[in-house]
C-alpha positions in Angstrom: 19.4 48.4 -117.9 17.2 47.8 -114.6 15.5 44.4 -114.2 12.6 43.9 -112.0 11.5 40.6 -110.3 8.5 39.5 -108.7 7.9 36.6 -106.6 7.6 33.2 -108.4 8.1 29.4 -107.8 11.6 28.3 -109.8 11.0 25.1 -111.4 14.0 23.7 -114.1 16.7 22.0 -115.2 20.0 24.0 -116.5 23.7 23.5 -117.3 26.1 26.1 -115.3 28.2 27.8 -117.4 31.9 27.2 -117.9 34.7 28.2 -115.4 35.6 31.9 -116.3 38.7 31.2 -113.9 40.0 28.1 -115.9 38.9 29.4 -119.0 41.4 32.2 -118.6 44.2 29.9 -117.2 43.5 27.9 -119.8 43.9 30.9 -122.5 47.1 31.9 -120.8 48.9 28.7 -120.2 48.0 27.7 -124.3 49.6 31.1 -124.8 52.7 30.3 -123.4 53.1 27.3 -125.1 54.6 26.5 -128.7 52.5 25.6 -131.3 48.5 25.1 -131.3 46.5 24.2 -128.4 42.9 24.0 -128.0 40.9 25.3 -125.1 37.5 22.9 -125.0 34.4 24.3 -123.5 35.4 28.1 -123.1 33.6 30.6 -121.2 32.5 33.7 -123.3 32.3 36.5 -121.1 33.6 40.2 -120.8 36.2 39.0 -118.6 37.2 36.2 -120.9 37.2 38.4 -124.0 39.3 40.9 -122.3 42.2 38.0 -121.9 42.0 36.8 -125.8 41.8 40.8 -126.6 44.9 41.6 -124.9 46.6 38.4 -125.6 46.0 38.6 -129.5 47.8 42.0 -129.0 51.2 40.6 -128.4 50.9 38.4 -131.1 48.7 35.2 -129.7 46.5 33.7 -131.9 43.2 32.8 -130.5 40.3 31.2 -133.4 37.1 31.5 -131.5 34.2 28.7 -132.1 31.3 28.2 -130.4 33.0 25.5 -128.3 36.7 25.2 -129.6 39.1 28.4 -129.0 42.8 27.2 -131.0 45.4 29.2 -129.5 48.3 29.7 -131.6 51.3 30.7 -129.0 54.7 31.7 -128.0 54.8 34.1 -130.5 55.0 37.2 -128.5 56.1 41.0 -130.3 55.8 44.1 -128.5 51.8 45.8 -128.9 51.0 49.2 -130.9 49.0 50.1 -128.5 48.0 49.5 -124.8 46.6 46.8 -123.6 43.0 47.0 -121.8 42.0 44.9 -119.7 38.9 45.9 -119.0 37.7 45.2 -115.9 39.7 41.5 -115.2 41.4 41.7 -112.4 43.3 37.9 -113.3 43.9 39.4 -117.2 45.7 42.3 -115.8 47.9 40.3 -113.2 48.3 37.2 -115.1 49.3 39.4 -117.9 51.7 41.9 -116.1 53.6 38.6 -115.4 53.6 37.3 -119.0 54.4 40.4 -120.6 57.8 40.8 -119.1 58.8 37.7 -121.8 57.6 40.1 -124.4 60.6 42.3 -126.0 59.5 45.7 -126.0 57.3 47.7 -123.8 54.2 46.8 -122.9 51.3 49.0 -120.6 48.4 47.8 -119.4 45.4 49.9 -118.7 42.5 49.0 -116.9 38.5 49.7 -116.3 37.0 52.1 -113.7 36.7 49.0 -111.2 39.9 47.1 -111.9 41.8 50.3 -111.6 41.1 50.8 -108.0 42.1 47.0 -107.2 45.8 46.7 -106.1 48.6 45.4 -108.5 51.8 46.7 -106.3 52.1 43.6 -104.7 52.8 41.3 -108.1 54.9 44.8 -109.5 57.4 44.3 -106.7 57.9 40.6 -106.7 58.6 40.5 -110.1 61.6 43.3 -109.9 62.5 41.1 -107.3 63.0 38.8 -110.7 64.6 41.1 -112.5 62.0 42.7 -114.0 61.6 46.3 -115.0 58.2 47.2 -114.1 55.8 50.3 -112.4 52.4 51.0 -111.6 51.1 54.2 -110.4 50.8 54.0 -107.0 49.1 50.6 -105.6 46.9 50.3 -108.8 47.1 50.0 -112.9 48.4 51.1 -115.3 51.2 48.8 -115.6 54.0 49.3 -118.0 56.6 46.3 -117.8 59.8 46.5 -120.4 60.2 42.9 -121.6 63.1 40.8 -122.3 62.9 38.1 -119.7 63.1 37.0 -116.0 66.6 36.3 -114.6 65.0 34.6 -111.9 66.3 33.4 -107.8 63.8 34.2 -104.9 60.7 35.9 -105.0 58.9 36.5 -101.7 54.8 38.1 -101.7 52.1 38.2 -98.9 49.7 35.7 -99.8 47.0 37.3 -98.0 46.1 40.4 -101.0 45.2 38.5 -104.2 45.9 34.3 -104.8 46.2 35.9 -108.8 49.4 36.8 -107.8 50.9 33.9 -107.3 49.5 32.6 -110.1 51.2 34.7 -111.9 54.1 34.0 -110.7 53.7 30.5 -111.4 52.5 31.2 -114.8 56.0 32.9 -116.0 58.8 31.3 -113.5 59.2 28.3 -116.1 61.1 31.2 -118.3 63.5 32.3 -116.0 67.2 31.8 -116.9 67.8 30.6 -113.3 64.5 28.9 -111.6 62.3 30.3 -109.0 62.0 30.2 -105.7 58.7 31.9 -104.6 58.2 32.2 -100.9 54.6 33.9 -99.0 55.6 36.4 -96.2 51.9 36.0 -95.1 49.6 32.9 -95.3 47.7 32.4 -98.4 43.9 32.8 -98.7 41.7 31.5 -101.8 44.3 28.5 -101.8 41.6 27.0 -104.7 42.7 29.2 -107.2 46.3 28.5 -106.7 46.0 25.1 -106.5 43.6 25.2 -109.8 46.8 27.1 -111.8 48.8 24.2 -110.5 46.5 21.6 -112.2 46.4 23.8 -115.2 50.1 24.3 -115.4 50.6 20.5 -115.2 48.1 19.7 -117.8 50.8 22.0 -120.0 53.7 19.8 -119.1 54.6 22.4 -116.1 56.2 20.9 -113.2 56.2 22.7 -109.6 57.7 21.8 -106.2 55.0 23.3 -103.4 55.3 22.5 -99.9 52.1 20.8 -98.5 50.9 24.4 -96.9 51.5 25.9 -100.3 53.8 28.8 -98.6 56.9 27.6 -101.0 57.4 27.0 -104.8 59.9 25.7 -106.8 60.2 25.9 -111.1 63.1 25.0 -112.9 63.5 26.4 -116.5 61.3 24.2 -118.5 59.0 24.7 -121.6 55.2 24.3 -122.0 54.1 21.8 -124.3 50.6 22.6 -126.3 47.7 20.5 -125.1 43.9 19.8 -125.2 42.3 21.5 -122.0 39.2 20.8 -121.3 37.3 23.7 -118.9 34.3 22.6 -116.1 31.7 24.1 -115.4 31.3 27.1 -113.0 30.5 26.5 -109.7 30.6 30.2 -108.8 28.1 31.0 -111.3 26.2 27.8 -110.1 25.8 28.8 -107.0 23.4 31.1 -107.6 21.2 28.9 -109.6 21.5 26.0 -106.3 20.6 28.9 -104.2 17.5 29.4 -106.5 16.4 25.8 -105.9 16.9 26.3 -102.1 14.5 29.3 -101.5 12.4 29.7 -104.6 11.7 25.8 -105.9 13.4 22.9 -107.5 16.7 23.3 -109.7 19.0 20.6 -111.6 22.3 22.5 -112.6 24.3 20.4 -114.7 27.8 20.4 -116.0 29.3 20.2 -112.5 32.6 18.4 -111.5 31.5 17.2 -107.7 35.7 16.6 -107.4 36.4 20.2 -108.6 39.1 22.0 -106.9 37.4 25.1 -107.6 36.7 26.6 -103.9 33.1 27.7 -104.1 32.1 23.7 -104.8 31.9 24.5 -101.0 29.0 25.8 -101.5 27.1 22.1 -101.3 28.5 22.2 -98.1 26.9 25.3 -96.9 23.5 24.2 -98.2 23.4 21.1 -96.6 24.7 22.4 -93.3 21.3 25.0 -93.4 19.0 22.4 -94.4 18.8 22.3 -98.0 17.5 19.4 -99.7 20.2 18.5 -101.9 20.5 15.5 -104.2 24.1 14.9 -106.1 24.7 12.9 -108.6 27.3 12.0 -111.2 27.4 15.6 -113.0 24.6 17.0 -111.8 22.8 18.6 -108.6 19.0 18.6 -107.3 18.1 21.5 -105.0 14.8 21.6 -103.3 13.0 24.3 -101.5 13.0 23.6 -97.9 13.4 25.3 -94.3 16.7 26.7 -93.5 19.1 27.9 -90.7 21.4 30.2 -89.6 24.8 29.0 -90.3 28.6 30.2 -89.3 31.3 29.7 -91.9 34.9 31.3 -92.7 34.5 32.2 -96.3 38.6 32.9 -96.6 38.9 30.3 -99.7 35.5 30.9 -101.4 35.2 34.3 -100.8 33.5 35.2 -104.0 30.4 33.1 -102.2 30.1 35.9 -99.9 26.8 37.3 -101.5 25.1 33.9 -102.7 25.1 33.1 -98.7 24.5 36.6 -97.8 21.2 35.5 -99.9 20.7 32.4 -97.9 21.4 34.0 -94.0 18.5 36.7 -95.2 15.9 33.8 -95.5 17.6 31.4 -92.8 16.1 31.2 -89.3 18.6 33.0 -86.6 21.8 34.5 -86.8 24.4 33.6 -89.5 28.1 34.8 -89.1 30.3 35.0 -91.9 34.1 35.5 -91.0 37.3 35.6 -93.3 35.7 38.3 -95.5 38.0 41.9 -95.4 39.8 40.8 -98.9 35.7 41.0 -100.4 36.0 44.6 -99.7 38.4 45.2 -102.7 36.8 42.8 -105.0 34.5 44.7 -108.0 32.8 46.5 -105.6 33.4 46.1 -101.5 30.8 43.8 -101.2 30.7 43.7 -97.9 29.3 47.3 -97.9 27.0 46.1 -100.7 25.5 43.5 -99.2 24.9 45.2 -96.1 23.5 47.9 -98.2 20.7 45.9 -100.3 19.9 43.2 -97.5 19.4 46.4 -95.4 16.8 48.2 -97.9 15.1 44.6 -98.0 14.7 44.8 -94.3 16.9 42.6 -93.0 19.4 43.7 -90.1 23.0 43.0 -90.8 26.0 44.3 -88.4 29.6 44.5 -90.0 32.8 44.3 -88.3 36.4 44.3 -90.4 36.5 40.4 -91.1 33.0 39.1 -90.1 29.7 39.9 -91.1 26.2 39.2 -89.5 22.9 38.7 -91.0 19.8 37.8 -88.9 17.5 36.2 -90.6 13.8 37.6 -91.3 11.4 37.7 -94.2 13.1 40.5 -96.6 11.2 42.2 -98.7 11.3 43.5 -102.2 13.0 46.7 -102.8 15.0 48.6 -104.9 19.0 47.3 -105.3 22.5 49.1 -106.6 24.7 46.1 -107.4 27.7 48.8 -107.6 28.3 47.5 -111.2 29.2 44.4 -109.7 28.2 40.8 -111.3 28.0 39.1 -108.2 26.2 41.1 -106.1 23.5 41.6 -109.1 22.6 37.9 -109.9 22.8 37.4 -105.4 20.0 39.8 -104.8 18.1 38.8 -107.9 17.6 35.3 -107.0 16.7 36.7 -103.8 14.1 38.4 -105.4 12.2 35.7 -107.3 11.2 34.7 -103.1 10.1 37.8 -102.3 9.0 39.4 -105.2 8.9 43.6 -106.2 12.9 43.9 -106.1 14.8 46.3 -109.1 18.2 45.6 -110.1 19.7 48.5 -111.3 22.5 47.9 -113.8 21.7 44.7 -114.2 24.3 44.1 -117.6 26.9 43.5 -115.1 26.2 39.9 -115.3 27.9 40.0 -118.8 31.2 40.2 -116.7 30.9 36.6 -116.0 27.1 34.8 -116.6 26.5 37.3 -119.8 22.8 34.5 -120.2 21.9 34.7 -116.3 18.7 36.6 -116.4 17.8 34.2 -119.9 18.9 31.3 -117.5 16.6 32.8 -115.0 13.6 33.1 -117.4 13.6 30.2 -118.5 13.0 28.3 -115.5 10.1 30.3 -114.4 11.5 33.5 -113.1 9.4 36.2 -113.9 11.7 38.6 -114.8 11.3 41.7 -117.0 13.6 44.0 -118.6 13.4 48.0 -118.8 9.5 47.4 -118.8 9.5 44.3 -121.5 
């Protein structure tokens, strides 16, 4: 499906869609618990549905409503078939972990993008468990043969994926002797972690982590069922502020200003290039206005790599984006992406292993290959509503994470058509 944009002035009010990240915590946390839980507010996405897909295979109940999901857990029995995660990179890690409790074997597949993203890392901490568990090679699929986690000390590099020590965290409550999980390498996208921290607690999980989150300690305990209540997005938000800051005037609601999610950071950004930016209580007000060039280390929020990619392109002088290597074996490598499409808009762009630099100019529209990849589609297509005559090609990707954006984007003025609508 290709969308085409032309150049318009944004003008609305709309409510950012709920965390995909929590959602999915929140699915595998009620999971693990006895009993019914309900997960409030859930994001329906692709990557959501691939969690209660796979999860209902090994004997989770999940009853979907429009904003209710009960979850029926602790109920695990061995699948009849394998388990696809599709293309969720925290499904199929998350899931490699909670599938060793599951008697039996279990393999997990994955789609043409997840299966290039590395699972080794997780595979050998968890035989470092007790765990009997292979990939092939660094990548999916997975098979783990269940029956438990003995448990003692587990040491990963924190610098590959965050997701795996969530994982970790997710299933060391069920070890016969207590975890000990120790980082070999400092750990980026610290958000997420601490975000699985706030979810396991909400459970009635209790973890010892040292204050620079290198060490973690679970005793055995159990998870109690609970109410969990998921935010909004502010990943999938950030595109919409971003909107407001180079095309008009945009109101996202359903926003936690306290959120531990790490691309909140992104109200940072815009204010440090200028933006006019109101807060309030749930809500943010972004204005068109001019901006500058900014530098920024992107290591916790590096999923924002393409919304500011968006914002350097418009910026005056020379933004420089560091802490962004691990975004090359994200969906797509982004990196190359963005450098790609900002490039065939006209803007010059140097890239360097762990930096990237974008010097602003006035882009102009032109054709864009997202690379099947949700963020860098809904990044250059708010970029095009400023310039105008841009093509997204594959532009379903969205459905990955914001299956309503180009709706969203309609509906406050975008002029946005669809296969020649």
């Amino acid at each position: 499906m290709k969308v085409s944009i032309a150049k318009t002035d944004i003008m609305g009010r709309v409510k950012a869609p709920s965390s995909k990240s929590y959602t999915v915590r929140g699915l595998m946390c009620a999971a693990l618990a006895g009993g019914e839980s309900r997960v409030l507010g859930p994001l329906s996405s692709d990557d959501t549905e691939a969690a209660v897909d796979v999860l209902s295979k090994i004997g989770v109940g999940v009853h979907q409503e429009e904003h209710v999901w009960q979850v029926v857990g602790d109920n695990f029995r061995e699948p009849g078939t394998d388990l696809f995660c599709r293309d969720s990179a925290a499904t199929l890690r998350f899931m490699t972990a909670i599938c060793s409790l599951v008697t039996g074997s279990c393999r997990l597949v994955a789609g043409p993008s997840l299966a290039k993203r590395p699972v080794k890392p997780l595979v050998e901490t968890l035989r470092q468990l007790g765990v009997k568990v292979s990939c092939q090679g660094d990548v999916a699929p997975v098979v783990v043969e269940g029956g438990g986690l003995k448990g003692g000390v587990a040491e990963l590099p924190g610098d590959i994926s965050s997701q795996f020590v969530s994982a970790l965290l997710l299933v060391s409550p069920f070890a016969k002797e207590g975890v000990e999980i120790r980082l070999t390498t400092q750990l980026e996208s610290r958000p997420y972690v601490l975000m699985t921290l706030e979810c396991l607690q909400n459970f009635g999980i209790k973890v010892e982590v040292s204050k620079d989150l290198s060490r973690y300690e679970i005793e055995k305990q159990i998870y109690k069922p609970a109410e969990y209540h998921v935010e909004g997005d502010w990943s999938s938000a950030s595109y919409l502020l971003v909107l407001g800051a180079i095309s008009g005037e945009v109101t996202v609601e359903n926003l936690n200003t306290e959120s531990l999610q790490g691309d909140r950071m992104i109200l940072n950004y815009l204010m440090d290039m200028g933006a006019s930016v109101n807060i309030g209580k749930t809500s943010i007000t972004v204005k068109r206005s001019r901006l500058k060039s900014i530098q920024a280390d992107l290591t916790d929020c590096i999923d924002l790599l393409p919304t500011m990619a968006v914002l350097a392109a418009v910026a005056e002088g020379v933004s420089e984006f560091t802490g962004v290597e691990r975004a090359r074996i994200k969906e797509s490598n982004r990196v190359l992406a963005v450098k790609e499409g900002l490039e065939r808009m006209g803007v010059k762009v140097m890239d360097e292993r762990d930096k990237l630099t974008i010097i602003g100019s006035k882009p102009r529209g032109a054709n864009i290959d997202p690379k099947n990849d949700h963020r860098i589609a809904m990044a250059f297509g708010v970029l095009g509503t400023a310039v105008g005559g841009t093509l997204i090609e594959d532009s379903e990707c969205v459905s990955k994470t914001f299956p309503q954006f180009w709706d969203v984007l309609k509906s406050i003025g975008g002029e946005v058509k669809i296969d020649g609508e």
